[in-house]
C-alpha positions in Angstrom: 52.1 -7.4 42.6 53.8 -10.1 40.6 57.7 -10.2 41.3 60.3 -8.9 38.7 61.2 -12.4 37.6 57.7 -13.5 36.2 58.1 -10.1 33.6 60.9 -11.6 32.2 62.5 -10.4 29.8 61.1 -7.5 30.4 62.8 -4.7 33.2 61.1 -3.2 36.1 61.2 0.1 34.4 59.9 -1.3 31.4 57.0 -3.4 33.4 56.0 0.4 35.7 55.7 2.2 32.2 53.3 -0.5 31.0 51.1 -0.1 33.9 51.0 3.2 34.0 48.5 5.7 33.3 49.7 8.0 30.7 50.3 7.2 27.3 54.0 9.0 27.3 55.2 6.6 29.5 53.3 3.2 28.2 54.9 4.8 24.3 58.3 4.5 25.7 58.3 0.7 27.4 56.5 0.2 23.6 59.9 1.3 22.3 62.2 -0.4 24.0 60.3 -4.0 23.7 60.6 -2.8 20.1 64.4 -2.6 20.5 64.5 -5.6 22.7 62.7 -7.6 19.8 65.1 -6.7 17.4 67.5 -8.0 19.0 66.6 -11.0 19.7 65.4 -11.9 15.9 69.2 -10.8 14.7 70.2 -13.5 17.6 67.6 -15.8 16.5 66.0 -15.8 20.3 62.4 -17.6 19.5 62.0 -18.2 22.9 62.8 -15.3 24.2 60.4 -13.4 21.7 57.5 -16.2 22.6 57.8 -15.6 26.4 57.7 -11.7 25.9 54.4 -12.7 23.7 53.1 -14.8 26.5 53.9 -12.1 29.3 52.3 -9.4 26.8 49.2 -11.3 25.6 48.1 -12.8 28.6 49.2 -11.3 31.9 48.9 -7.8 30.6 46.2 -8.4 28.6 44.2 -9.6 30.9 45.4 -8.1 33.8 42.0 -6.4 36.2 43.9 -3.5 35.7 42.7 -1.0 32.3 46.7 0.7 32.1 47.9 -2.5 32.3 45.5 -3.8 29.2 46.6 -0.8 27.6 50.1 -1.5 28.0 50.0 -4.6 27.1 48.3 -4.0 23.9 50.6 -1.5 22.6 53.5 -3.7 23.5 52.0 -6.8 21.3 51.9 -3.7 18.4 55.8 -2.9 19.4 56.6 -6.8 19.0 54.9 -6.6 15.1 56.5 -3.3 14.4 59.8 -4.6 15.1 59.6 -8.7 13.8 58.7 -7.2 10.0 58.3 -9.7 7.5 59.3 -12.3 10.3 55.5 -11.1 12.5 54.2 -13.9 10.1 55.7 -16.4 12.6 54.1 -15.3 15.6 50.1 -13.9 14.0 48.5 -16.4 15.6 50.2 -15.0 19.2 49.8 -11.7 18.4 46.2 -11.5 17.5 44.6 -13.9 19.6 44.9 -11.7 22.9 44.0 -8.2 21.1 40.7 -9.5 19.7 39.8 -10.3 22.5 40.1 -6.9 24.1 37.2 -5.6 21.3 35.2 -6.8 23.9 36.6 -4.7 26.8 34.2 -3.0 29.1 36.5 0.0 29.0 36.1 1.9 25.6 39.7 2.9 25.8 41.2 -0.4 25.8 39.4 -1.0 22.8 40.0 2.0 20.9 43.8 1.0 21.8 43.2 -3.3 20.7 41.9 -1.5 17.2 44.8 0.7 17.0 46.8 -2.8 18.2 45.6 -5.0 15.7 46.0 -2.2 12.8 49.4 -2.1 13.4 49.6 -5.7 13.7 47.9 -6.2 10.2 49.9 -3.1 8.4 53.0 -5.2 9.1 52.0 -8.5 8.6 49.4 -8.0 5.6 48.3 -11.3 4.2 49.9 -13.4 7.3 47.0 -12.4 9.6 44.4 -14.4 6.9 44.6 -17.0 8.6 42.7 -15.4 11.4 40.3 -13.6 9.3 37.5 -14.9 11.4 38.3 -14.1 13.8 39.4 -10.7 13.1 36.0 -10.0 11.5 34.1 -11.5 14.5 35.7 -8.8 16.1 35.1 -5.9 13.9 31.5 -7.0 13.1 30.8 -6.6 17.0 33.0 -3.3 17.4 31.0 -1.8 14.2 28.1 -1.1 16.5 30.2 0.7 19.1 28.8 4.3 19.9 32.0 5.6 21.1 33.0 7.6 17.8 36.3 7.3 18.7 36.2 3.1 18.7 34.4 4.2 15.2 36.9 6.0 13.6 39.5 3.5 14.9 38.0 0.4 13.5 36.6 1.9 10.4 40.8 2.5 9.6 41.5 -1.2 10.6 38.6 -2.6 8.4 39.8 -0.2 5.5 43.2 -2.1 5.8 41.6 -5.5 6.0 39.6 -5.0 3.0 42.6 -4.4 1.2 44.3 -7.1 2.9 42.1 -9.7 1.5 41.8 -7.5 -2.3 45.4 -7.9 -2.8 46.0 -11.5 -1.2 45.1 -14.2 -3.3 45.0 -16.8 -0.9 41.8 -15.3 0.4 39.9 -19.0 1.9 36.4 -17.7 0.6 34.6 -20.9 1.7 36.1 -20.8 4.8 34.8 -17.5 5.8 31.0 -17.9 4.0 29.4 -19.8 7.4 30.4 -16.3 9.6 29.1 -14.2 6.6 26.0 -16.2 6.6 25.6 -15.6 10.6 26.3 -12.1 10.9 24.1 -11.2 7.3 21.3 -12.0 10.2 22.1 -9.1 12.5 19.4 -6.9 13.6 21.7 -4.0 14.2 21.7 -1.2 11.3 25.3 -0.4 11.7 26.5 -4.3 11.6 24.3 -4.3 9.0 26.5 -1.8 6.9 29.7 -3.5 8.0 28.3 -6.2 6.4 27.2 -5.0 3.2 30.2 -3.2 2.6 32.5 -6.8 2.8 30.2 -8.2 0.4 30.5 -5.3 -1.7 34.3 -5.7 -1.9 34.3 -8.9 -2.1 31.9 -9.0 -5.0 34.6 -6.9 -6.9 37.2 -8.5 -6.5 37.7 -10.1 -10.3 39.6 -13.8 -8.6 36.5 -14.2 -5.7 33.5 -15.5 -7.5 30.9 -14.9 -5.0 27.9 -15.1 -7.6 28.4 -19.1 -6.4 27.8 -18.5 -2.9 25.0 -16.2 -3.6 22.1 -18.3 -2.5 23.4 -18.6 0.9 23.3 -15.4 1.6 20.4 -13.3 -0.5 18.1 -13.9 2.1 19.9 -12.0 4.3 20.5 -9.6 1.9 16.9 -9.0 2.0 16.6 -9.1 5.3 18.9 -6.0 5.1 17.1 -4.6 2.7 14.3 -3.6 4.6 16.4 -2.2 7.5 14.7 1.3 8.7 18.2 3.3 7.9 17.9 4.6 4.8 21.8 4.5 4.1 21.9 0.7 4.8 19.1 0.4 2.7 20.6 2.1 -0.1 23.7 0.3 0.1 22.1 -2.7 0.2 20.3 -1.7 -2.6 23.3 -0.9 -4.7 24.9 -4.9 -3.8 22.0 -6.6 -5.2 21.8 -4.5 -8.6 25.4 -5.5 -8.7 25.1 -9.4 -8.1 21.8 -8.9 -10.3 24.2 -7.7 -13.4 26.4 -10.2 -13.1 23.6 -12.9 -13.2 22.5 -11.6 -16.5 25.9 -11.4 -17.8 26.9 -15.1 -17.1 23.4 -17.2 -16.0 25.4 -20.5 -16.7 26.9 -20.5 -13.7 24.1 -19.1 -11.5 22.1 -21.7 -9.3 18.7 -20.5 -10.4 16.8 -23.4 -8.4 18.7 -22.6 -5.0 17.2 -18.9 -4.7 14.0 -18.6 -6.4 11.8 -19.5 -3.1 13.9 -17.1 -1.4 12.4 -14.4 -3.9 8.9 -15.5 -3.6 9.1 -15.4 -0.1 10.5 -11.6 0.0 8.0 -10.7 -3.0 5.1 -11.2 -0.6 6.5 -8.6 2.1 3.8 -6.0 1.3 5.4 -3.6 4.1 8.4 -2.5 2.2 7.6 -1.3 -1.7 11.6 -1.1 -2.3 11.8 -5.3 -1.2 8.6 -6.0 -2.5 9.7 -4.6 -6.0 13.5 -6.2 -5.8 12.2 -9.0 -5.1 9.3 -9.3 -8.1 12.2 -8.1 -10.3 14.8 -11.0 -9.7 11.6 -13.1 -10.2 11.6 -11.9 -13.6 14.7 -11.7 -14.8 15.3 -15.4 -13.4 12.2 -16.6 -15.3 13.9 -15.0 -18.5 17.0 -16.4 -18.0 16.9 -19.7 -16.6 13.4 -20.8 -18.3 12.2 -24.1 -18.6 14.1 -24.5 -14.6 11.5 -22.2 -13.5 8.5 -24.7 -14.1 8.9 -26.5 -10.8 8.5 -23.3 -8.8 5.7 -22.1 -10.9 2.7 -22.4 -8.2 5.8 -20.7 -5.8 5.7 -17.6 -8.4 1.6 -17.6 -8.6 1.7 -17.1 -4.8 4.0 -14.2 -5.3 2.8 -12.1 -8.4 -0.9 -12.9 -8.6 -1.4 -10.4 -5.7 0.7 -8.0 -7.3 -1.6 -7.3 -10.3 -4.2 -5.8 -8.1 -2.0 -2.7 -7.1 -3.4 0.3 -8.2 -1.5 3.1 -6.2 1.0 4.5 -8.3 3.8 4.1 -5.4 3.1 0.6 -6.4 2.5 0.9 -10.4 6.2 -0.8 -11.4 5.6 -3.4 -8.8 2.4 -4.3 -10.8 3.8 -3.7 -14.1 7.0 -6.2 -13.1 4.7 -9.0 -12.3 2.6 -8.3 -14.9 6.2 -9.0 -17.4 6.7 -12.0 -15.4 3.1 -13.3 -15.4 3.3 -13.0 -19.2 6.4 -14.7 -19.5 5.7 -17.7 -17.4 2.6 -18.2 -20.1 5.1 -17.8 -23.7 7.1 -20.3 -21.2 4.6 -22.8 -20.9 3.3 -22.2 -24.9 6.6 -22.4 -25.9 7.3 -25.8 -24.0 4.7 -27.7 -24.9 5.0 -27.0 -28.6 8.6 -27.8 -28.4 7.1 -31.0 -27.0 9.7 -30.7 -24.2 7.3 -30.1 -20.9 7.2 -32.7 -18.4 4.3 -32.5 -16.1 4.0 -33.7 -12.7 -0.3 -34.5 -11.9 -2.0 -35.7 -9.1 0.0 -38.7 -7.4 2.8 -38.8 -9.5 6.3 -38.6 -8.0 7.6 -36.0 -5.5 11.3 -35.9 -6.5 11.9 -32.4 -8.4 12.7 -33.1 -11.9 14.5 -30.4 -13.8 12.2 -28.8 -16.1 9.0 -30.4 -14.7 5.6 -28.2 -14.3 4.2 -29.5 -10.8 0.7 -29.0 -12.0 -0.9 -30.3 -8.5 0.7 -27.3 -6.6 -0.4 -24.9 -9.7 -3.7 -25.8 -9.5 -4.0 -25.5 -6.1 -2.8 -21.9 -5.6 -5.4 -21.0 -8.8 -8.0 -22.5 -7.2 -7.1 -20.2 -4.1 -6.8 -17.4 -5.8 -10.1 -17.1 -8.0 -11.3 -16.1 -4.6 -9.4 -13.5 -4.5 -10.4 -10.1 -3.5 -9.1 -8.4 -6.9 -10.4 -8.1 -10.2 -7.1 -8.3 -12.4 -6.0 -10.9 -10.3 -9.3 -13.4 -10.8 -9.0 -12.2 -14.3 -5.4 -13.3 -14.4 -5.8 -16.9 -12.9 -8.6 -17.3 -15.3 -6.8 -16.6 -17.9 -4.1 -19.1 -16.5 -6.9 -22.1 -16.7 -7.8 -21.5 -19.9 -4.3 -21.6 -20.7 -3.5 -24.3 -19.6 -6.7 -26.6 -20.7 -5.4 -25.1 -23.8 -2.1 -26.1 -24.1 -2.5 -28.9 -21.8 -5.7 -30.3 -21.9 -5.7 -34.3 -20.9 -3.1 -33.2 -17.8 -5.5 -30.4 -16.6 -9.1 -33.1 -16.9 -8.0 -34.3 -13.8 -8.7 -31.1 -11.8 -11.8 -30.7 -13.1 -13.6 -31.4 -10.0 -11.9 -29.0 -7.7 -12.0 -26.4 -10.3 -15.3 -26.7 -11.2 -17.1 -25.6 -8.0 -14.4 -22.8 -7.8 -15.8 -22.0 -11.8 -19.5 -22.0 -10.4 -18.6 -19.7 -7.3 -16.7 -17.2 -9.3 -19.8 -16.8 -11.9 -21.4 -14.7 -8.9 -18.7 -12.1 -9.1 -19.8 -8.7 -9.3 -17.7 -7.8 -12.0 -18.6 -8.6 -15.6 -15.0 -8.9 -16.8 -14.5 -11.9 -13.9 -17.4 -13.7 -15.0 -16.9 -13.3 -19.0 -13.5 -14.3 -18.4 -14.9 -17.9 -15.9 -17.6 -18.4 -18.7 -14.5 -18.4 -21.5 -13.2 -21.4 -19.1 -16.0 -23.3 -18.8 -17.0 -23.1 -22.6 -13.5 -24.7 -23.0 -13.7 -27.3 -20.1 -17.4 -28.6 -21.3 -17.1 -28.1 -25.1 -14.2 -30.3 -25.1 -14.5 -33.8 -27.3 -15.9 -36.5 -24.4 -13.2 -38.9 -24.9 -11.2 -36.8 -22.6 -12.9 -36.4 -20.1 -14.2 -38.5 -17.0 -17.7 -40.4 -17.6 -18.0 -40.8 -14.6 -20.9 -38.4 -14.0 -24.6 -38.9 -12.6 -26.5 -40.7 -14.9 -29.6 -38.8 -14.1 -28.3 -36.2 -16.0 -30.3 -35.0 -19.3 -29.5 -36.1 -22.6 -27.6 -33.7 -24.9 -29.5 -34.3 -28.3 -27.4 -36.4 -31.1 -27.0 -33.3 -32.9 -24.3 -32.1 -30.7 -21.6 -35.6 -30.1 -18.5 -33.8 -29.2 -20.2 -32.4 -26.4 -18.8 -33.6 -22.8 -20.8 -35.1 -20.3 -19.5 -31.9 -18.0 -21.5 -29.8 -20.6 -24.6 -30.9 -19.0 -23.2 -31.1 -15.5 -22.5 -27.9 -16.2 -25.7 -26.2 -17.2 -27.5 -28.7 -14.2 -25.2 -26.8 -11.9 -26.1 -23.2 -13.0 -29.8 -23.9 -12.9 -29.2 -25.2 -9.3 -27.1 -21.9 -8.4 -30.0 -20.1 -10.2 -32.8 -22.2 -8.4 -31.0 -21.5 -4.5 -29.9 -17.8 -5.7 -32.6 -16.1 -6.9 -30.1 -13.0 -6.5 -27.9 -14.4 -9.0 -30.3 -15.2 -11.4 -32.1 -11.6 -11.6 -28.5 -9.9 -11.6 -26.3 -12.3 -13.4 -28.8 -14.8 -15.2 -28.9 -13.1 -18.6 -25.5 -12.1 -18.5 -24.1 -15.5 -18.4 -26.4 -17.0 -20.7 -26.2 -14.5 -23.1 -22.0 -15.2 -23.2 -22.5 -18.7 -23.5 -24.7 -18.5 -26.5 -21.6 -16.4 -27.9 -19.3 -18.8 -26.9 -20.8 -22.1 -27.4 -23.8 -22.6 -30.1 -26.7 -21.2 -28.5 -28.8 -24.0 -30.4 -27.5 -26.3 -27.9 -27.6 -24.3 -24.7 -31.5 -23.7 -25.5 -31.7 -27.0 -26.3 -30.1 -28.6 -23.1 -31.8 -26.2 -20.6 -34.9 -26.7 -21.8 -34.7 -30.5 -21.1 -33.5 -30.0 -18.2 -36.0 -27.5 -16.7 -38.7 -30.1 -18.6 -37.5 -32.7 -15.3 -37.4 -30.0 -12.9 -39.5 -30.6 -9.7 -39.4 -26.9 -8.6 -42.4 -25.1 -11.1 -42.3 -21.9 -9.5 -38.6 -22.3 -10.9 -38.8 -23.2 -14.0 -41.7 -21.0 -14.8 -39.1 -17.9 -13.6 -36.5 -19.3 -15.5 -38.6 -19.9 -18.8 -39.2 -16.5 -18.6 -35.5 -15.3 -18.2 -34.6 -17.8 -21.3 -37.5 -16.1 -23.5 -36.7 -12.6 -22.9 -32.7 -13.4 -23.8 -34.4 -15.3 -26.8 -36.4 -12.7 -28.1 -33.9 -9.3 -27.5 -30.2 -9.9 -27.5 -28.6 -9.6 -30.2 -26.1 -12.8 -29.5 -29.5 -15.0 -31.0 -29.8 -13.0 -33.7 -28.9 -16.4 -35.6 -31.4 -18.9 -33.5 -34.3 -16.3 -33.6 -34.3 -16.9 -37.3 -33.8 -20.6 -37.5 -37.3 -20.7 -35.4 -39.0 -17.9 -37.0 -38.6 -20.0 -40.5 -39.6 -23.7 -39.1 -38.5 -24.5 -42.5 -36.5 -27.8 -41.7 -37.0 -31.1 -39.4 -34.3 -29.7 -37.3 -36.1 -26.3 -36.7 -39.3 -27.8 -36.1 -38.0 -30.7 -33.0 -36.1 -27.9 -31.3 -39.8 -25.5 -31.6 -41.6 -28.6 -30.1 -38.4 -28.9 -27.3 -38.9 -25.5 -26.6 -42.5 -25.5 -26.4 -42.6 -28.5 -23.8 -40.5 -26.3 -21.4 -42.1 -23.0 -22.5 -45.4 -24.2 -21.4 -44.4 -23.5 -18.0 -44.8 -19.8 -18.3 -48.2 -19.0 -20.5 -47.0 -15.7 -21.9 -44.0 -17.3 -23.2 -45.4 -20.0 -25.2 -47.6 -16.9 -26.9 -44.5 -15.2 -27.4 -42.3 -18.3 -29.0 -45.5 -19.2 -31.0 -45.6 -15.2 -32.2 -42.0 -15.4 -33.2 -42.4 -19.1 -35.1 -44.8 -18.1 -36.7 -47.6 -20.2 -35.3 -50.7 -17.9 -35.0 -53.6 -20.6 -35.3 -52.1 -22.2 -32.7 -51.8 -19.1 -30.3 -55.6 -18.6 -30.8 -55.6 -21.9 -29.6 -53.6 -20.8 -26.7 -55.7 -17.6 -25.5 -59.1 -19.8 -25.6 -57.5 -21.7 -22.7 -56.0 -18.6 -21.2 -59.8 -18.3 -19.8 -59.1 -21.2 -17.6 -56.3 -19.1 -16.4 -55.6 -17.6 -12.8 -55.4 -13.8 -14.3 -52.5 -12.3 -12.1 -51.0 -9.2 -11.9 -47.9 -11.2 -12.8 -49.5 -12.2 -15.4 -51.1 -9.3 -17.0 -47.5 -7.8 -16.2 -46.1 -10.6 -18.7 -48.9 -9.6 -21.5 -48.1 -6.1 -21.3 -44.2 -6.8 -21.7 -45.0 -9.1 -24.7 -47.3 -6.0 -26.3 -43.6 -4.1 -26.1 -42.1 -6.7 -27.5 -44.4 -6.7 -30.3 -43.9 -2.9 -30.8 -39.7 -4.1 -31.1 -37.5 -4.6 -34.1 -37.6 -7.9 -33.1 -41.3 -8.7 -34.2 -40.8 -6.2 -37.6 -41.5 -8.8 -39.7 -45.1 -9.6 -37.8 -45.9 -5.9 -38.1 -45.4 -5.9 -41.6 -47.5 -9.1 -42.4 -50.6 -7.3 -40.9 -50.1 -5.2 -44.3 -51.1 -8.1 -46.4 -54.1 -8.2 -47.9 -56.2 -10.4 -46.8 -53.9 -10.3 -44.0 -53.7 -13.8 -41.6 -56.7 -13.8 -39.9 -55.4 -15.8 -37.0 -52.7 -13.3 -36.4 -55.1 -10.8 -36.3 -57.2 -13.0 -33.9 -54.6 -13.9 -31.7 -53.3 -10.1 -31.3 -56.7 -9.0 -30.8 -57.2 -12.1 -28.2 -54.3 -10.5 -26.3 -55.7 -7.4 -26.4 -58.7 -8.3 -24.8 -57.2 -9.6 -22.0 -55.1 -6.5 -21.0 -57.1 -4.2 -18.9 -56.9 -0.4 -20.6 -53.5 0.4 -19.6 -50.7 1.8 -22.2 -50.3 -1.5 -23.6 -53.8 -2.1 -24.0 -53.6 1.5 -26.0 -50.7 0.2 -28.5 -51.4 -2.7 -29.4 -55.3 -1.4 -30.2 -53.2 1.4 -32.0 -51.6 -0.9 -34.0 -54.5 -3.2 -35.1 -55.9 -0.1 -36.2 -53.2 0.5 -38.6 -54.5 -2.8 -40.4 -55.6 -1.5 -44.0 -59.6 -1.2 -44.2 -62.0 -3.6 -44.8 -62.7 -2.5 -48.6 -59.0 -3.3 -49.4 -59.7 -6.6 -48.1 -63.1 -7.5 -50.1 -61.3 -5.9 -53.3 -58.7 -8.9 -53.4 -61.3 -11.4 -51.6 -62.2 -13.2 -54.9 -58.3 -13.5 -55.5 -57.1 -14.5 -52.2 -59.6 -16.8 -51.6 -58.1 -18.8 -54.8 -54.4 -18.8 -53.9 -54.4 -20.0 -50.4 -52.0 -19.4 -47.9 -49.5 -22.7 -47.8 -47.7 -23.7 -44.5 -44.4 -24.8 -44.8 -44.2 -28.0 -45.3 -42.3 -29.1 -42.3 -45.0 -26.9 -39.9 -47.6 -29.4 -40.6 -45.3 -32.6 -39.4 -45.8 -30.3 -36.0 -48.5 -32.2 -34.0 -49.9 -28.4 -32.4 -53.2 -31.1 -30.9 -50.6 -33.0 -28.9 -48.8 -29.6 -27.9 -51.8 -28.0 -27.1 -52.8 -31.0 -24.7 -49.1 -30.7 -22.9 -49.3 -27.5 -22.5 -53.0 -27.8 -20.5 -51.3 -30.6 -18.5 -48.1 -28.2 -17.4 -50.9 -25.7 -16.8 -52.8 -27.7 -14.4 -49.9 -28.9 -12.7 -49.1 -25.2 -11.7 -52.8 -24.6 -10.5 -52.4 -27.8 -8.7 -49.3 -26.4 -7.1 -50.2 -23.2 -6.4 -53.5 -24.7 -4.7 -51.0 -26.7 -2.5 -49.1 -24.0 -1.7 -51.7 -22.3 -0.8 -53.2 -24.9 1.3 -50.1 -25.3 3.0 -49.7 -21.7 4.3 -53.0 -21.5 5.8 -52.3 -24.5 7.3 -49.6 -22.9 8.7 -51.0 -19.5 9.6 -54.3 -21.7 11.4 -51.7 -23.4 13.5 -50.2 -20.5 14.5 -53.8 -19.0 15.6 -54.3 -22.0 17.8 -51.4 -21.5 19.3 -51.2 -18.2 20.2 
C-alpha cells in the first residue's frame, strides 16, 4: 500500500473510505473532497485542486483494485459538484480518466463512470464540448452493454448530452462528422439506435444544418436500415423521411451529385422490400428535383429501376410503381432537354471529366444493351422503348451504337412474347427507315439494291432484312413461330411495297433453295391473308401502272422458287393465260406431297374473301376461259380429296353453257382488253425464268439426293 503522503491532500480516513467496499462509506470521503474543493477554489488553490484531480483520476482510477475505481470515480463527481461554474477549468481532467472506465471489465465500475460523467456534465453543461468525442466514443460502446443497469445509467447521461449539445451553440459539427461517419457502420442493433437517435436530434436542431453533411452518411443510414430489429429499422425509417422532407423543401442547397450512386446501389438490394423501396423513392424525388444534374448518372439509374418494373407480387407493387414514375420522368427529362436545346451528350471516346448536365450516352447504352436480355417482359419493353426514344430525340448521337445494338435488336426478335418483339420491330423501323445521310456507309457492298423508288432508305434497311433472312435461314424455329409475325409488323410500320420488294431481291441471290423456296412461301401466304396488305394486294391485283407491273415481274423472279406460289401471285394479278402456261409445265414437275399440300392450301385460299373478286368473274358471261382453264388445270392435279371436291363444286357453279352461246355473237365482238401496262409484261421471258429456277431445284434436290446415298453406302461399307 502507497504511504499517506502520495494521497495528498487527501486524509487517511478519507483515502480507507475510497477504497472501501460499501458505497456509505465511499459517499462520505465523496463529501468531504467536496468540502475540501470548496475550499480551496475560495483560496484560489489550483494546484492543490489539480493534484487531488491527478491522485483521483489516475491512481484511483486505475488502481487493480474495483473499490478503489469506484472511489475514485465518485470523487472526480465530488470535485465537479463542488467547482460549479469554475468545473469548466478542469473538463479536460475530469473526464479523461471516467471515460475510460466505460470500458471496465467490472459492470459496476461502469455503471458508477456513467453516473460519474452525468454529474460531471449536469454541472459543467456546454464546458465538456470540447470532449464530445470522446464522450460519445464512450456512450456509443456502453449502448451495447447488456447489464440493464449500465443501460438505464447511460441512456440518462446521453439524454443530458443531447440536450447539452441542443442548447449549446458552439456545437463543432464538422468536428464530430468523421466519428458519426465510423460508428453509422456498426453491426450492433443497439449502437445502431444510439446512433440513429443523435442524428435524429441533431437533424432538429434549427442552427445544425446537417442536410450538408448528408452524403457522408446516408449510406450508412441504409446500412441501418436493413438492420433485423424491427425498432431500429423503424427509427431509421422515420430519419430518412425527415432528411427526405427537408430535401424537397430547400433542393438548392442539397448535393444531388454526391448521393445519387449511393441510392442506386441500395435500390438493387432485392433482400429488404422497405430499403429496396426507400431507396427507388429518393431516386425519384432526386430526378424531380435536381433534373438536368441527373443525366450523368442516367445509365447508374437504368441499372437500378429497370429490374424493378418486372415485380409483380403485390408486396412489391409500390416498388414497381415508384420506378415506373421515375422511369417516366427520366424520358420528359431527356424530351424536355433536348428541345430546350440544352443537352450535352457525352459519345463514344469523348471526354471522361463529368460535366454538369451531360447525358453519358456510352454508359446508357451499354446497360440497355444488357438489359434487352433481360429475363422480364416490362423490362425488355421498357429499354425498348428507351432506344426508340432516344433515336428519336437524339438521332445522329445514338448512329454510333448502331452496331452493338443491332445484334442485341436481332436477338431480341426471338422473344417469346409478342409485345417484346412489336416493341424491337418499332426500333428497328426507326433505325433503318432513317434518311442515309445519317448513318454509316460503311456496309458490305454485296448487299442488294433497294429500288430508286425508295432514296431515303438507309443502307442498314437492307442490312437489316439480310440479317433476318439469315436468323430465318439458321432458325428454322423462328421462322415457323415468329416469321409472319415480324413481317406482318414491318409492313405496318414501314411500306410493305418496299419490304416485298427488298426481300424478294434478296432471296433472288440466295444460294440456299431449299430456303428460299420455304420462305417464298411464308411471304405469299402473309401476302395473300393479312390484313396489314390489304393496300399492296390491290396495287398487284390492278397491274394498272409501270410501277405495279416491275414489282409483279420482281416478285415473280423470287416467286418462281416455290411453284404453287407463282400460281397463286399470278391468280391474284390477274394473270390467268399465263398460269395455264404455268400448270402445262407443272407436268415436268416432281408431284410431292408437299406439293399437292401447297395446291390444296391454294384451293382454300381461293374459297377466301381474298380471291372474291375471282369468284365473281366466273359469273361473266362468256366468262375468261383461261381462268376457267387454269382452275380446272389445278383441279386436275389434286388427287380427290376435299379440295379436289370444292374447287370442282365451284366450277360447277359456272352459269350453263346456253347462257354462254346466247351472248356468243356479242362477246365475240367486244373483246376482252388487257390493261395496257399488262402487255409491256414480257410473260415468254418469265415463263423461261421460271423453268430455269425450276430446274435448278430438280438439279438440287438430285444432288442432295446423290449426296445422302453417298453417305448411307459409305456407312454400309463400313459397318
Amino acid at each position: 500500500m502507497m504511504s499517506e503522503k502520495d494521497y495528498a491532500p487527501l486524509s487517511p480516513a478519507c483515502v480507507r473510505a475510497l477504497h472501501d467496499k460499501l458505497y456509505d462509506k465511499r459517499k462520505t470521503a465523496a463529501l468531504e473532497i467536496e468540502k475540501m474543493v470548496k475550499e480551496f477554489a475560495s483560496l484560489n488553490k489550483t494546484n492543490e485542486i489539480k493534484r487531488l484531480l491527478k491522485v483521483l483520476g489516475q491512481d484511483f482510477a486505475n488502481s487493480t483494485n474495483p473499490h478503489a475505481r469506484k472511489g475514485g470515480l465518485i470523487g472526480l463527481a465530488a470535485i465537479a459538484i463542488a467547482l460549479g461554474r469554475d468545473t469548466s477549468l478542469y473538463t479536460e481532467e475530469l473526464i479523461y480518466p471516467i471515460v475510460a472506465r466505460f470500458s471496465d471489465p467490472d459492470s459496476r465500475v461502469k455503471y458508477y463512470a456513467c453516473e460519474s460523467l452525468y454529474n460531471v456534465a449536469k454541472v459543467a453543461r456546454g464546458a465538456v464540448l470540447p470532449q464530445f468525442s470522446q464522450i460519445f466514443s464512450a456512450l456509443s460502446k456502453i449502448a451495447t452493454d447488456s447489464e440493464q443497469s449500465i443501460k438505464n445509467a447511460s441512456e440518462l447521461l446521453d439524454r443530458l448530452m443531447k440536450d447539452i449539445v441542443t442548447e449549446s451553440p458552439s456545437f463543432d459539427l464538422p468536428a464530430f462528422m468523421p466519428l458519426l461517419r465510423e460508428r453509422i457502420y456498426t453491426k450492433s442493433s443497439f449502437a445502431r439506435q444510439f446512433v440513429i437517435s443523435w442524428i435524429s436530434v441533431l437533424d432538429a436542431v434549427p442552427d445544425i444544418d446537417l442536410i450538408i453533411y448528408l452524403p457522408e452518411i446516408l449510406d450508412g443510414l441504409f446500412k441501418i436500415l436493413d438492420d433485423p430489429m424491427l425498432e431500429v429499422k423503424k427509427m431509421c425509417d422515420t430519419v430518412l423521411g425527415e432528411f427526405l422532407r427537408s430535401i424537397k423543401s430547400n433542393p438548392a442547397r442539397v448535393d444531388f451529385g454526391s448521393m445519387i450512386n449511393i441510392l442506386i446501389g441500395h435500390a438493387q438490394e432485392k433482400n429488404d422490400e422497405i430499403l429496396q423501396f426507400t431507396a427507388i423513392t429518393w431516386i425519384k424525388e432526386f430526378v424531380q428535383l435536381s433534373g438536368p444534374l441527373m443525366l450523368p448518372y442516367m445509365s447508374g439509374i437504368f441499372t437500378a429501376v429497370l429490374p424493378c418494373l418486372a415485380y409483380d407480387a403485390d408486396s412489391r407493387r409500390n416498388i414497381k410503381e415508384t420506378a415506373t414514375a421515375v422511369n417516366h420522368t427520366l424520358m420528359k427529362l431527356v424530351s424536355l432537354q433536348v428541345e430546350q436545346g440544352a443537352t450535352a451528350v457525352r459519345t463514344a471516346g469523348g471526354e471522361d471529366n463529368e460535366v454538369r448536365g451531360q447525358l453519358d450516352l456510352p454508359s446508357v447504352v451499354e446497360v440497355l444493351t444488357q438489359h434487352i436480355a433481360h429475363s422480364s417482359v416490362q423490362t425488355k419493353v421498357a429499354v425498348l422503348r428507351w432506344i426508340h426514344h432516344l433515336y428519336i430525340k437524339l438521332p445522329n448521337k445514338m448512329f454510333s451504337y448502331i452496331d452493338i445494338l443491332f445484334p442485341a435488336l436481332l436477338r431480341t426478335l426471338a422473344d417469346p412474347a409478342d409485345e417484346v418483339v412489336q416493341q424491337c420491330l418499332v426500333v428497328i423501323a426507326e433505325v433503318i427507315s432513317a434518311p442515309a445521310g445519317e448513318v454509316s456507309q460503311d456496309l458490305s457492298k454485296t448487299q442488294a439494291p433497294i429500288r430508286e423508288a425508295s432514296p431515303d432508305v438507309n443502307s442498314y434497311y437492307t442490312k437489316f432484312l439480310i440479317s433476318l433472312l439469315n436468323s430465318f435461314s439458321a432458325d428454322k424455329h423462328l421462322l415457323e413461330e415468329r416469321g409472319s409475325f415480324i413481317i406482318r409488323q414491318l409492313c405496318v410500320l414501314l411500306n410493305a411495297e418496299d419490304i416485298y420488294w427488298t426481300l424478294a431481291k434478296i432471296l433472288l441471290k440466295d444460294s440456299n433453295l431449299k430456303f428460299a423456296s420455304l420462305m417464298v412461301g411464308t411471304l405469299n401466304m402473309i401476302l395473300l391473308t393479312s390484313s396489314e396488305l390489304f393496300e399492296l394486294r390491290n396495287k398487284l391485283k390492278d397491274l394498272n401502272t409501270k410501277e405495279s407491273c416491275t414489282l409483279f415481274c420482281c416478285l415473280y423472279e423470287t416467286w418462281c422458287h416455290d411453284p404453287v406460289a407463282t400460281v397463286a401471285l399470278c391468280l391474284l394479278t390477274q394473270c390467268y393465260k399465263h398460269i395455264c402456261d404455268l400448270i402445262k409445265v407443272f407436268g415436268n414437275i416432281e408431284v410431292t406431297v408437299e406439293f399437292l399440300t401447297e395446291i390444296d392450301k391454294l384451293v382454300q385460299l381461293i374459297e377466301s374473301p381474298i380471291f372474291a373478286y375471282l369468284r365473281l368473274e366466273l359469273l361473266e358471261v362468256p366468262c375468261d376461259q383461261h381462268l376457267v382453264r387454269a382452275l380446272y388445270g389445278l383441279l386436275m392435279l389434286l388427287p380427290q380429296t376435299e379440295a379436289f371436291q370444292t374447287l370442282r363444286t365451284r366450277l360447277a357453279c359456272i352459269p350453263s353453257l346456253h347462257l354462254e352461246c346466247t351472248h356468243r355473237r356479242e362477246a365475240a365482238t367486244v373483246p376482252k382488253k388487257l390493261p395496257e401496262k399488262l402487255k409491256e409484261i414480257d410473260f415468254k421471258k418469265l415463263l423461261a425464268h421460271f423453268n430455269e429456277v425450276q430446274a435448278r431445284h430438280k438439279d438440287h434436290k438430285k444432288s442432295t439426293r446423290a449426296q445422302k446415298l453417298a453417305v448411307l453406302q459409305k456407312a454400309n461399307v463400313d459397318i
